[in-house]
mmCIF file of the N, C-alpha and C atoms, coordinates in Angstrom:
data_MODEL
# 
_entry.id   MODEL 
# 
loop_
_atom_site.group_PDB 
_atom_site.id 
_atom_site.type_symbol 
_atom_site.label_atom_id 
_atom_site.label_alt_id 
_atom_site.label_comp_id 
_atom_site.label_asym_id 
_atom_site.label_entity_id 
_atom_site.label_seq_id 
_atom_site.pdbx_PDB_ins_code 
_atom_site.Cartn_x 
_atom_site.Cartn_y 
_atom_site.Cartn_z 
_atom_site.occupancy 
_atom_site.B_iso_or_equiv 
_atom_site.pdbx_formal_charge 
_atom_site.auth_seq_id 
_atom_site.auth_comp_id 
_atom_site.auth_asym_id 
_atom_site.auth_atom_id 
_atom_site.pdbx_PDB_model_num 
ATOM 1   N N  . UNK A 1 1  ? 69.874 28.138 29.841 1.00 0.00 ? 1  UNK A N  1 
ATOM 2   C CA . UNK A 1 1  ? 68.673 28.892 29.534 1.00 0.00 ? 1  UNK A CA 1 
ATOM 3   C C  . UNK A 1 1  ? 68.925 29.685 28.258 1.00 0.00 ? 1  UNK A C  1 
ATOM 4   N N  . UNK A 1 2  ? 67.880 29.920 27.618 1.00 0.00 ? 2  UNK A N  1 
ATOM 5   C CA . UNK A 1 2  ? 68.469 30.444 25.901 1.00 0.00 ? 2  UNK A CA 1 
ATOM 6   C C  . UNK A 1 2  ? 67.914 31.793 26.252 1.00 0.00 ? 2  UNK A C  1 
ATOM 7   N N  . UNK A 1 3  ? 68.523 32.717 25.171 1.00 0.00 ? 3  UNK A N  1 
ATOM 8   C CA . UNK A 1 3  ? 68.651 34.198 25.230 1.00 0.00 ? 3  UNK A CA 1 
ATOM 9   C C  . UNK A 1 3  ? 67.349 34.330 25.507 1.00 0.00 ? 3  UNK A C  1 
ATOM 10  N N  . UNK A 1 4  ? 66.326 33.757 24.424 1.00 0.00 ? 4  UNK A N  1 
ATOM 11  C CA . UNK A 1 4  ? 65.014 33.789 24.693 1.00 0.00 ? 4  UNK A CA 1 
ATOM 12  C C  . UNK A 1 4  ? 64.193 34.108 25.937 1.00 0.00 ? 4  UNK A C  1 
ATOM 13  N N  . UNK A 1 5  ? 64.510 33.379 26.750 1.00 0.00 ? 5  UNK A N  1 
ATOM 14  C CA . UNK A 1 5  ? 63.710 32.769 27.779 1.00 0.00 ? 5  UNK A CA 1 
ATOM 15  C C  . UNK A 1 5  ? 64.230 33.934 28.487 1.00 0.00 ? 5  UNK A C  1 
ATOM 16  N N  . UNK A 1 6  ? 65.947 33.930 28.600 1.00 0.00 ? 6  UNK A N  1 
ATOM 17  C CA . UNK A 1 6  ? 66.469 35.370 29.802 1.00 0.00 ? 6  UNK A CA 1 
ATOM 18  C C  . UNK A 1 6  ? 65.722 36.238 29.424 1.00 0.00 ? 6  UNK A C  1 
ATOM 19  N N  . UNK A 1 7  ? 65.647 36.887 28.183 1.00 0.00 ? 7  UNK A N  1 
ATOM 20  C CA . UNK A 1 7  ? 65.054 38.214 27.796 1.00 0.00 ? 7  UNK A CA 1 
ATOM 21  C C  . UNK A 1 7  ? 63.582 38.075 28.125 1.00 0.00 ? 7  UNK A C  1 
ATOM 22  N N  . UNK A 1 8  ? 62.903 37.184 28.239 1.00 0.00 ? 8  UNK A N  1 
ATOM 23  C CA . UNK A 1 8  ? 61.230 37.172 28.525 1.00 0.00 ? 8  UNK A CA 1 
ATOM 24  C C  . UNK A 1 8  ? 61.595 37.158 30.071 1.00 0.00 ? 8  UNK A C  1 
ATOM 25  N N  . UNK A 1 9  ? 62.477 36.692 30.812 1.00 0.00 ? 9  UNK A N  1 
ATOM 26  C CA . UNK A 1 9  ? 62.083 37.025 32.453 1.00 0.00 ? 9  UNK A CA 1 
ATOM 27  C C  . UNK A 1 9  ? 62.764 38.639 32.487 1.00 0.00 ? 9  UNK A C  1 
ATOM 28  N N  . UNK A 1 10 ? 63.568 38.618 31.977 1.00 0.00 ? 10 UNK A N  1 
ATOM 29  C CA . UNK A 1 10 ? 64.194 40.428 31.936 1.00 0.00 ? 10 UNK A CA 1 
ATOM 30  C C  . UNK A 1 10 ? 63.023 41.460 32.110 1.00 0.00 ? 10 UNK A C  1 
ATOM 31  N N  . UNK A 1 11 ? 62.193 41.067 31.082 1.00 0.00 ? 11 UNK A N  1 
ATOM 32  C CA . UNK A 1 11 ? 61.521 41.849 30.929 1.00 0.00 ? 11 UNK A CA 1 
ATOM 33  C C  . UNK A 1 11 ? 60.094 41.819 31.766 1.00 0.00 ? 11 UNK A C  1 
ATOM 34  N N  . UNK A 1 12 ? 59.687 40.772 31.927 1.00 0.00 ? 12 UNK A N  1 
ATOM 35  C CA . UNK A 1 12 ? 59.336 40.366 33.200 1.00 0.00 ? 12 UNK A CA 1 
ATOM 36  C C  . UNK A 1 12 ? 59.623 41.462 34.464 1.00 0.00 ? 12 UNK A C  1 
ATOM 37  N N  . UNK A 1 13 ? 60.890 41.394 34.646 1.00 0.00 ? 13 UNK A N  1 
ATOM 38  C CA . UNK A 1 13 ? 61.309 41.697 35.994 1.00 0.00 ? 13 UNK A CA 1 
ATOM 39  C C  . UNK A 1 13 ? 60.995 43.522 36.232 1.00 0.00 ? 13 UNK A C  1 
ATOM 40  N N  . UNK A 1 14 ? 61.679 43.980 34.632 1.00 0.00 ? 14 UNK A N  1 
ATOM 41  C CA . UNK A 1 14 ? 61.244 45.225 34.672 1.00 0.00 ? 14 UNK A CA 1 
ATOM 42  C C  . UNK A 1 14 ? 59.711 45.808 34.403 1.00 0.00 ? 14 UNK A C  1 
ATOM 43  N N  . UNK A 1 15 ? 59.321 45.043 34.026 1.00 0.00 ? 15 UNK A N  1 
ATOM 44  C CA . UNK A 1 15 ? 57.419 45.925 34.373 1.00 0.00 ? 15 UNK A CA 1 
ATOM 45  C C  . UNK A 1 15 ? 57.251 45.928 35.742 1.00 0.00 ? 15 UNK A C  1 
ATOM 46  N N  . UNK A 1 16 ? 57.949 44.117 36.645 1.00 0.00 ? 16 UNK A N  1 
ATOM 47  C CA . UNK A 1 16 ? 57.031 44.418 38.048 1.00 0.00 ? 16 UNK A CA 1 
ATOM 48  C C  . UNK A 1 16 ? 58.148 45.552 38.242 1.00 0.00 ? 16 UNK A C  1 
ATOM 49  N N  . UNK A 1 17 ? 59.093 45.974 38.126 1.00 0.00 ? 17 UNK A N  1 
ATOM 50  C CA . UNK A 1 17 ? 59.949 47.069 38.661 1.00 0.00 ? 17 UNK A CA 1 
ATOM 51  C C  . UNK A 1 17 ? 58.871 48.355 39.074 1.00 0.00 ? 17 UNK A C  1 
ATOM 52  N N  . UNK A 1 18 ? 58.416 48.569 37.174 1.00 0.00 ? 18 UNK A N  1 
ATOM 53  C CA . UNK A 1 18 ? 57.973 49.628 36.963 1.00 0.00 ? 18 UNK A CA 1 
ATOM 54  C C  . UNK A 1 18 ? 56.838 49.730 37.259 1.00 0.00 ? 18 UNK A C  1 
ATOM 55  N N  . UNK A 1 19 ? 55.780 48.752 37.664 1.00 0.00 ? 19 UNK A N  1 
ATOM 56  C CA . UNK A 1 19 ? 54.397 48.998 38.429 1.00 0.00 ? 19 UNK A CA 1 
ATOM 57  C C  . UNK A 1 19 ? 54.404 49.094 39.756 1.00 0.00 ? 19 UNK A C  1 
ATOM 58  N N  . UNK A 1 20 ? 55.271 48.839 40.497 1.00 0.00 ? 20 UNK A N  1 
ATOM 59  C CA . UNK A 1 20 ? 55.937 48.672 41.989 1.00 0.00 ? 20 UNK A CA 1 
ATOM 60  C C  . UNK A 1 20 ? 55.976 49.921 42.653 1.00 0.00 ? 20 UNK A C  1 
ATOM 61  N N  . UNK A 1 21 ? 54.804 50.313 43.570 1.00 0.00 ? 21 UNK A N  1 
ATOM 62  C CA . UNK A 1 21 ? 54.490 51.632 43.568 1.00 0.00 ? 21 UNK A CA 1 
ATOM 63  C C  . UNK A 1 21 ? 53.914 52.092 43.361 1.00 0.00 ? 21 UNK A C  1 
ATOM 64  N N  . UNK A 1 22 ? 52.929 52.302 41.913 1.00 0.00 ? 22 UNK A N  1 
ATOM 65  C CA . UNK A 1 22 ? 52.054 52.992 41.387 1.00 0.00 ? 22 UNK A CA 1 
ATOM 66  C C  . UNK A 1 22 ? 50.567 52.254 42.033 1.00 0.00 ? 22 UNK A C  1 
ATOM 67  N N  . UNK A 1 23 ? 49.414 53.209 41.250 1.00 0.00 ? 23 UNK A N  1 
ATOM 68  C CA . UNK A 1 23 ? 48.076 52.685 41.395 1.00 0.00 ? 23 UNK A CA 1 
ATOM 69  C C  . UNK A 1 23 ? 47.876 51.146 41.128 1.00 0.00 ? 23 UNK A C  1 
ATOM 70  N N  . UNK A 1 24 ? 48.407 50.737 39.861 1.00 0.00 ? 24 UNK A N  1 
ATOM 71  C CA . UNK A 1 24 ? 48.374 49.294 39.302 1.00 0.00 ? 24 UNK A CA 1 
ATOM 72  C C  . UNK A 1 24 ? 48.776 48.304 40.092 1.00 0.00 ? 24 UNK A C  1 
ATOM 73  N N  . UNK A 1 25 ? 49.444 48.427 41.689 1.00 0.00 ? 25 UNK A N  1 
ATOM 74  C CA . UNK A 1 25 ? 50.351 47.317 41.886 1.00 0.00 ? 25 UNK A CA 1 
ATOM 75  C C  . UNK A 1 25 ? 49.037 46.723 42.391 1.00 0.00 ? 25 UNK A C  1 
ATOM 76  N N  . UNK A 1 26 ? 48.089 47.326 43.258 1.00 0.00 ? 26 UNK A N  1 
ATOM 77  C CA . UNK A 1 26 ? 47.452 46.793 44.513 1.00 0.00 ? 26 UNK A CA 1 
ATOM 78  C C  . UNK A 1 26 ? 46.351 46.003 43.822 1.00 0.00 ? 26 UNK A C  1 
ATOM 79  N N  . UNK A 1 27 ? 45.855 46.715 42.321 1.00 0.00 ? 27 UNK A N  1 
ATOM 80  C CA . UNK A 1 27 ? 44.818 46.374 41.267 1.00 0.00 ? 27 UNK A CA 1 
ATOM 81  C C  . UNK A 1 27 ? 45.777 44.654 41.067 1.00 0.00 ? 27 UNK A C  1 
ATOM 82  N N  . UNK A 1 28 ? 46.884 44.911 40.829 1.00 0.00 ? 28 UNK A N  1 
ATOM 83  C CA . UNK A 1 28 ? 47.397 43.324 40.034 1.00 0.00 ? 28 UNK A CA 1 
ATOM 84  C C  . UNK A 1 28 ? 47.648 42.759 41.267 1.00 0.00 ? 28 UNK A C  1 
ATOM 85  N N  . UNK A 1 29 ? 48.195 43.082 42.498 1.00 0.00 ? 29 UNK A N  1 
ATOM 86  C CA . UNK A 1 29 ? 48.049 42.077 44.073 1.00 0.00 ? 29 UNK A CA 1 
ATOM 87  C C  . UNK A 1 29 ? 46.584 41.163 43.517 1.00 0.00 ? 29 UNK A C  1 
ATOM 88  N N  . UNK A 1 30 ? 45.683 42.488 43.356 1.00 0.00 ? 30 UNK A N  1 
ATOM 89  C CA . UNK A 1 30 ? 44.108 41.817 43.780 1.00 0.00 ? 30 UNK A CA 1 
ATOM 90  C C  . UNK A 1 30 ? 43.902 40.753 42.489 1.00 0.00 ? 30 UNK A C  1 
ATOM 91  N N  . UNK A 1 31 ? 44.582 40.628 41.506 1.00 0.00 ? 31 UNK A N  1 
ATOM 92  C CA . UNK A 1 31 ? 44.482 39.910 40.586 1.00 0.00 ? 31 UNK A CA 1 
ATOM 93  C C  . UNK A 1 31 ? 45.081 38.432 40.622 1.00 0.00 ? 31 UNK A C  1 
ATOM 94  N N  . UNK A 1 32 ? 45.926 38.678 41.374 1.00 0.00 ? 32 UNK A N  1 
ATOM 95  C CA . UNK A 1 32 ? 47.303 37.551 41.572 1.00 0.00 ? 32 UNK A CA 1 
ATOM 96  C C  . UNK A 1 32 ? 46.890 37.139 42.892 1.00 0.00 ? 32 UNK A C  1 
ATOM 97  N N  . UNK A 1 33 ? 45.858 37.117 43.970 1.00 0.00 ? 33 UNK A N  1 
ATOM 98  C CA . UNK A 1 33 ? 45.661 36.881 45.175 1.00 0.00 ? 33 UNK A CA 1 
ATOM 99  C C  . UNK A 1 33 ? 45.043 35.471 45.075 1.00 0.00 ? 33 UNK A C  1 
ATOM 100 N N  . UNK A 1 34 ? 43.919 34.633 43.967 1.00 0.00 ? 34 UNK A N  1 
ATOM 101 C CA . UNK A 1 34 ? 43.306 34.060 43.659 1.00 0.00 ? 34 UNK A CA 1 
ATOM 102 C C  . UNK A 1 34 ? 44.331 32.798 43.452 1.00 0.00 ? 34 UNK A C  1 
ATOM 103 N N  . UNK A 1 35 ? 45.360 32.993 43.075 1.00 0.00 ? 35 UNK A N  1 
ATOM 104 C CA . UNK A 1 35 ? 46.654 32.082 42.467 1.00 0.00 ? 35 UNK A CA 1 
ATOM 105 C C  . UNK A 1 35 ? 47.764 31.506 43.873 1.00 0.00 ? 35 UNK A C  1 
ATOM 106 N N  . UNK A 1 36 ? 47.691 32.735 44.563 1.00 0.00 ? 36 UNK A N  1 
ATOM 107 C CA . UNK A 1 36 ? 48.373 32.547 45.634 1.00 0.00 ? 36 UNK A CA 1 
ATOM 108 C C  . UNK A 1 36 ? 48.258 31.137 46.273 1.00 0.00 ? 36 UNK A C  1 
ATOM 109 N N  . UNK A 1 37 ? 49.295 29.958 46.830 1.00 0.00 ? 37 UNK A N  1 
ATOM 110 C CA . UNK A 1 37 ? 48.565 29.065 47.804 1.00 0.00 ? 37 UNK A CA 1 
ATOM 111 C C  . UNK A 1 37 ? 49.890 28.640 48.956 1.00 0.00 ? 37 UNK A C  1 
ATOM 112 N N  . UNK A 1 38 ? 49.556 28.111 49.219 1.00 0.00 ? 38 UNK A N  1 
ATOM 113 C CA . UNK A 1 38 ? 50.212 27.738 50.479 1.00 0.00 ? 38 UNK A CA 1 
ATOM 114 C C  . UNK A 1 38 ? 51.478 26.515 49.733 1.00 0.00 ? 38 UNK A C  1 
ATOM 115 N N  . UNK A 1 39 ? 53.079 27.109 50.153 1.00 0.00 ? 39 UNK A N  1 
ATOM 116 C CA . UNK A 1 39 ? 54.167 26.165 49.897 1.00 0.00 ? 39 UNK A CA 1 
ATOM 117 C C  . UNK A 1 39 ? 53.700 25.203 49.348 1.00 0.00 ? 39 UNK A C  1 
ATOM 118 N N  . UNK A 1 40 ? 53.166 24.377 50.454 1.00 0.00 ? 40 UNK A N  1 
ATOM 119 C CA . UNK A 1 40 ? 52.725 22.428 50.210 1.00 0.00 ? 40 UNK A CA 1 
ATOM 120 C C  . UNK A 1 40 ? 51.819 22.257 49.820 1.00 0.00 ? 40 UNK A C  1 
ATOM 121 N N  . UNK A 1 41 ? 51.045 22.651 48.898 1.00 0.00 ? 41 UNK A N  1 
ATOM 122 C CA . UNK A 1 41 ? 50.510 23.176 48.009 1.00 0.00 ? 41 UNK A CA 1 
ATOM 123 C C  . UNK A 1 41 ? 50.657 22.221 46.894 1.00 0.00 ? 41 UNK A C  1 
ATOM 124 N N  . UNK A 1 42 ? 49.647 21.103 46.253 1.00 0.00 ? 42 UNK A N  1 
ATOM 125 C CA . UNK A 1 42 ? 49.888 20.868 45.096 1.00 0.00 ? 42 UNK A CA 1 
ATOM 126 C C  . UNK A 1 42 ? 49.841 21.774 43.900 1.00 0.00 ? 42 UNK A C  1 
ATOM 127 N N  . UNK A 1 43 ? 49.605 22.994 44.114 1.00 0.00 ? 43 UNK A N  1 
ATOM 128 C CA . UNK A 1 43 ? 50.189 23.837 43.015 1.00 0.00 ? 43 UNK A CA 1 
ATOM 129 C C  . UNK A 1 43 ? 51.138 24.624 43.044 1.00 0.00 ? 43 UNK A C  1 
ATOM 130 N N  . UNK A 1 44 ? 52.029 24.384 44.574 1.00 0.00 ? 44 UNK A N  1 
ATOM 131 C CA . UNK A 1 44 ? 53.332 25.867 44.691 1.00 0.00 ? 44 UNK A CA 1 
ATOM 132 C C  . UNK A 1 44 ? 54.049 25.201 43.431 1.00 0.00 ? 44 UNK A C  1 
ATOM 133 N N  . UNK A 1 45 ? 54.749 26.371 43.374 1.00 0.00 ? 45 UNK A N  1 
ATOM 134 C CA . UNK A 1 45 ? 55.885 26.422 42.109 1.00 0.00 ? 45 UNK A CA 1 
ATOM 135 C C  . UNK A 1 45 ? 57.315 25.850 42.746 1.00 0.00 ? 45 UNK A C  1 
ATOM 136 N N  . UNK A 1 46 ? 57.904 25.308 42.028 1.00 0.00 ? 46 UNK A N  1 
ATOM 137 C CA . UNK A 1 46 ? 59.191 24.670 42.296 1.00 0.00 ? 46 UNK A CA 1 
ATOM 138 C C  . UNK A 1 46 ? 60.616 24.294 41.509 1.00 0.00 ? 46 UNK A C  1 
ATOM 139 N N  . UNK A 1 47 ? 61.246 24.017 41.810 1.00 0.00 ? 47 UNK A N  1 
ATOM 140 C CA . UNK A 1 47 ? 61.931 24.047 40.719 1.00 0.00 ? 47 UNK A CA 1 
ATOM 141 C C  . UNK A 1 47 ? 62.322 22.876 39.185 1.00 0.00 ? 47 UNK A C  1 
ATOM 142 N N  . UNK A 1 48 ? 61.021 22.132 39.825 1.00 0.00 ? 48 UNK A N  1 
ATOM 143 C CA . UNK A 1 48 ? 60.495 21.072 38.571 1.00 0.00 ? 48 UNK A CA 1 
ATOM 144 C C  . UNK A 1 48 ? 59.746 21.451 37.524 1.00 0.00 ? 48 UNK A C  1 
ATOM 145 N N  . UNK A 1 49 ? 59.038 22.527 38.283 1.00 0.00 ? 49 UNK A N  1 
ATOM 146 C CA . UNK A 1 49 ? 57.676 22.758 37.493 1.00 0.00 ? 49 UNK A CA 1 
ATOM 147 C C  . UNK A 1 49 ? 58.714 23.948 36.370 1.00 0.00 ? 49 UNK A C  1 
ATOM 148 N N  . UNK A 1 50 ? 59.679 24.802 37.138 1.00 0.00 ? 50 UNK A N  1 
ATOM 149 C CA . UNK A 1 50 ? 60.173 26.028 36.300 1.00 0.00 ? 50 UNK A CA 1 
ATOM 150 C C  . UNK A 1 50 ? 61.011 25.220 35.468 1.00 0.00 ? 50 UNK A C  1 
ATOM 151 N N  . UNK A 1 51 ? 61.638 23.891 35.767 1.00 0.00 ? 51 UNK A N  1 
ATOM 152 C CA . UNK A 1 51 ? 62.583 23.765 34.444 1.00 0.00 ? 51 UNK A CA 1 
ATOM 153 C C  . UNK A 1 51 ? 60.975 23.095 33.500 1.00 0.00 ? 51 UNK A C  1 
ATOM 154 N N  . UNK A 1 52 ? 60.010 22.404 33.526 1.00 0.00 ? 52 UNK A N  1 
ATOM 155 C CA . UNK A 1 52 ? 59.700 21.698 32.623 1.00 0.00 ? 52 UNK A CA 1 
ATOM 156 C C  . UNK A 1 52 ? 58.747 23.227 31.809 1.00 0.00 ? 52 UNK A C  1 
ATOM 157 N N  . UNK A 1 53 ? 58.364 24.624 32.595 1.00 0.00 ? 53 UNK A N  1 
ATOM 158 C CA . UNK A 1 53 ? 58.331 25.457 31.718 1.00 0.00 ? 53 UNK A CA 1 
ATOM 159 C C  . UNK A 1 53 ? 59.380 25.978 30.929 1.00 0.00 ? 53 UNK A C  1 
ATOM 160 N N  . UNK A 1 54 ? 60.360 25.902 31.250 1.00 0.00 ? 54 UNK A N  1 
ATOM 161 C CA . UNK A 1 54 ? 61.459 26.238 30.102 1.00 0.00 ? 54 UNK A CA 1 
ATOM 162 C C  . UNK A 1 54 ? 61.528 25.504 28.802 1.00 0.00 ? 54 UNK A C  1 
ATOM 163 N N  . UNK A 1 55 ? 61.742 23.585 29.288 1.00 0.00 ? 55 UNK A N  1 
ATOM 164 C CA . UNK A 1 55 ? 61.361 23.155 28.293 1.00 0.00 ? 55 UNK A CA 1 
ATOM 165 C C  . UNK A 1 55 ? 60.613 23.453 27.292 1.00 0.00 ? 55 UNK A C  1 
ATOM 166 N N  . UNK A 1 56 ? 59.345 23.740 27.862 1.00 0.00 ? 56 UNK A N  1 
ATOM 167 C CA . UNK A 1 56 ? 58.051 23.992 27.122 1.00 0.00 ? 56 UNK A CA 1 
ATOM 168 C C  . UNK A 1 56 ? 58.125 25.010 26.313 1.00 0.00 ? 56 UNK A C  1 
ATOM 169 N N  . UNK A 1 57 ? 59.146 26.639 27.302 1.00 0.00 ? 57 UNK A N  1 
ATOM 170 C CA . UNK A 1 57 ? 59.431 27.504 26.131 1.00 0.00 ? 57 UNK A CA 1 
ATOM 171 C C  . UNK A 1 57 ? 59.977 27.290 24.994 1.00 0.00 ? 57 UNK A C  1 
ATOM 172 N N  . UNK A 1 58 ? 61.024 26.455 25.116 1.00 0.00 ? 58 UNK A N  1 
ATOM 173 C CA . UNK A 1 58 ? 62.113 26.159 24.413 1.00 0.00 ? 58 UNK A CA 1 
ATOM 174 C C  . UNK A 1 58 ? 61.431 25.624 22.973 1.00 0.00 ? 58 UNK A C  1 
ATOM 175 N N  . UNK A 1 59 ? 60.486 24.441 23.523 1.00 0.00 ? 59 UNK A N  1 
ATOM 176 C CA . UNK A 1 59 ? 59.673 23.689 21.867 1.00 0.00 ? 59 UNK A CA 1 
ATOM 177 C C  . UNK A 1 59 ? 59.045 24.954 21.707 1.00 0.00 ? 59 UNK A C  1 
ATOM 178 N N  . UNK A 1 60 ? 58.190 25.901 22.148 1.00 0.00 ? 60 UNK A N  1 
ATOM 179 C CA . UNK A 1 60 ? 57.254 26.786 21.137 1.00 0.00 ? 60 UNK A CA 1 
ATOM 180 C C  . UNK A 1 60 ? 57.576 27.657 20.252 1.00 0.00 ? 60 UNK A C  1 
ATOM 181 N N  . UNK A 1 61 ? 59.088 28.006 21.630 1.00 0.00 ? 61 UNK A N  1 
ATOM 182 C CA . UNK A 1 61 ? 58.923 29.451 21.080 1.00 0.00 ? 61 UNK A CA 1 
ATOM 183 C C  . UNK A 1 61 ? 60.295 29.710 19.836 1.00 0.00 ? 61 UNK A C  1 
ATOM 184 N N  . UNK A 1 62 ? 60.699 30.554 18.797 1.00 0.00 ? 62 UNK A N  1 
ATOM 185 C CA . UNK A 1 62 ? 61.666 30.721 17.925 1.00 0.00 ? 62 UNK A CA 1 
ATOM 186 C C  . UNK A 1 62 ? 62.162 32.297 18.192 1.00 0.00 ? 62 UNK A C  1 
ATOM 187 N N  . UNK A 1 63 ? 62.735 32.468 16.923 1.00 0.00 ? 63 UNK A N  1 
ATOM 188 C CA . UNK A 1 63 ? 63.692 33.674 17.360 1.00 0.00 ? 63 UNK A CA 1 
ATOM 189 C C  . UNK A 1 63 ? 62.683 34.922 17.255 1.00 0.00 ? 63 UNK A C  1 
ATOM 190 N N  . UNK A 1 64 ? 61.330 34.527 16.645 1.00 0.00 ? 64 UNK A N  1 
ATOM 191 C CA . UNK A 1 64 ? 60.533 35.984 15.763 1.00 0.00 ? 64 UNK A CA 1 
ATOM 192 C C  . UNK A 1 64 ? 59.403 35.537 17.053 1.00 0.00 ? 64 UNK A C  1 
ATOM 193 N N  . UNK A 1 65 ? 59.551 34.885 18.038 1.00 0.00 ? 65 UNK A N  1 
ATOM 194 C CA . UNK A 1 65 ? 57.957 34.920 19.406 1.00 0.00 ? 65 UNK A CA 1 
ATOM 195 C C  . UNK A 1 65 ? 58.119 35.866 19.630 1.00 0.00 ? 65 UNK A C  1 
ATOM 196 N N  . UNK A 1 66 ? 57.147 35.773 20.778 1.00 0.00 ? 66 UNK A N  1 
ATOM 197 C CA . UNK A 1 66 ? 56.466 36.608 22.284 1.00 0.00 ? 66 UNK A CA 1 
ATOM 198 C C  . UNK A 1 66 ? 56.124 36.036 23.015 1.00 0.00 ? 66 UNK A C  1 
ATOM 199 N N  . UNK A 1 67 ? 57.041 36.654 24.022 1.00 0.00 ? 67 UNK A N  1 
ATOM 200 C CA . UNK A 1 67 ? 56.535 35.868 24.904 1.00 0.00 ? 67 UNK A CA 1 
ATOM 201 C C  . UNK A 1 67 ? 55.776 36.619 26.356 1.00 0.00 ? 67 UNK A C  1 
ATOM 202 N N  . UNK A 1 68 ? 54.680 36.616 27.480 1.00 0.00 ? 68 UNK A N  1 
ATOM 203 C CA . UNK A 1 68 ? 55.102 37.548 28.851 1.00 0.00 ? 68 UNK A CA 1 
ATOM 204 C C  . UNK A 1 68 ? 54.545 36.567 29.499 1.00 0.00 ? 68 UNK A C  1 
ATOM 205 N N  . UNK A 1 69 ? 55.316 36.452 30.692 1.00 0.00 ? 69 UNK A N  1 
ATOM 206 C CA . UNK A 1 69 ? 55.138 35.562 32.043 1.00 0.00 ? 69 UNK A CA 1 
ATOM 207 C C  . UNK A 1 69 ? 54.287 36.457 32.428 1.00 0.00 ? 69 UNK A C  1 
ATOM 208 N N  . UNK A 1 70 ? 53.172 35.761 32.666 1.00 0.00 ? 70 UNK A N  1 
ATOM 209 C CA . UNK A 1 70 ? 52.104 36.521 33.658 1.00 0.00 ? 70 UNK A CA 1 
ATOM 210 C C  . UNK A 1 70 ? 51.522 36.237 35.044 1.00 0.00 ? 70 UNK A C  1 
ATOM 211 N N  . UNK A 1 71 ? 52.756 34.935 35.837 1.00 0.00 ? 71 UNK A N  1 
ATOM 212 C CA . UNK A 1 71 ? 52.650 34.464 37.011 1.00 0.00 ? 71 UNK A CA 1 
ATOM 213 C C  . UNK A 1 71 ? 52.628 35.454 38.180 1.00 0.00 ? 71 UNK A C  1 
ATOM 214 N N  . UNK A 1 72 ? 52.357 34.534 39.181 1.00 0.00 ? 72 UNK A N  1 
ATOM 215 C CA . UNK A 1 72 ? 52.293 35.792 40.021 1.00 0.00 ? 72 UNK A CA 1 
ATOM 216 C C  . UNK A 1 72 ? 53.553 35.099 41.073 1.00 0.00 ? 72 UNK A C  1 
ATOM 217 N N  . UNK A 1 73 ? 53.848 36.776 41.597 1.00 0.00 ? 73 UNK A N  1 
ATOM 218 C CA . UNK A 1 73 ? 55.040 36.604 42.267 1.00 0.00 ? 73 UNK A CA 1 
ATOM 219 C C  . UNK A 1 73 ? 54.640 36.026 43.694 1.00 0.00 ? 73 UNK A C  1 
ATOM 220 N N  . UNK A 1 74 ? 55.466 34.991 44.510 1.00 0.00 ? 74 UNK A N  1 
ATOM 221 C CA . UNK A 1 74 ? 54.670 35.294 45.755 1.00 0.00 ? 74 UNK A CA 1 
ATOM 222 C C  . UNK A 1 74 ? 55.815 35.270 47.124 1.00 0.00 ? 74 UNK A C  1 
# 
């Protein structure tokens, strides 16, 4: 995984840290509820789908991107 990609889930990890708790969490639950689905699920996430997004980071993005995962956790 390239520095890139660690540092975009890093940072990732620390917003949900830092909204975790506050007014905002239950507002972004209610946002991320719509996405939610069931495991067997032709849309759960897996670990095919996360390497071929890496890939995908990998072609876009360079050393001067941006990047924010805006998936939802589930």
């Amino acid at each position: 995984m390239s520095l890139q990609v660690k540092s975009a889930l890093e940072i990732r990890n620390r917003l949900k840290e830092a909204i975790k708790g506050t007014y905002l969490e239950g507002f972004i639950r209610q946002l991320y509820a719509p996405f939610k689905h069931q495991k067997n699920t032709k849309f759960s996430i897996n670990s095919e789908d996360n390497n071929l997004t890496i890939k995908i980071l990998h072609r876009i993005l360079n050393e001067k991107s941006n990047c924010i995962d805006i998936g939802p956790h589930n």
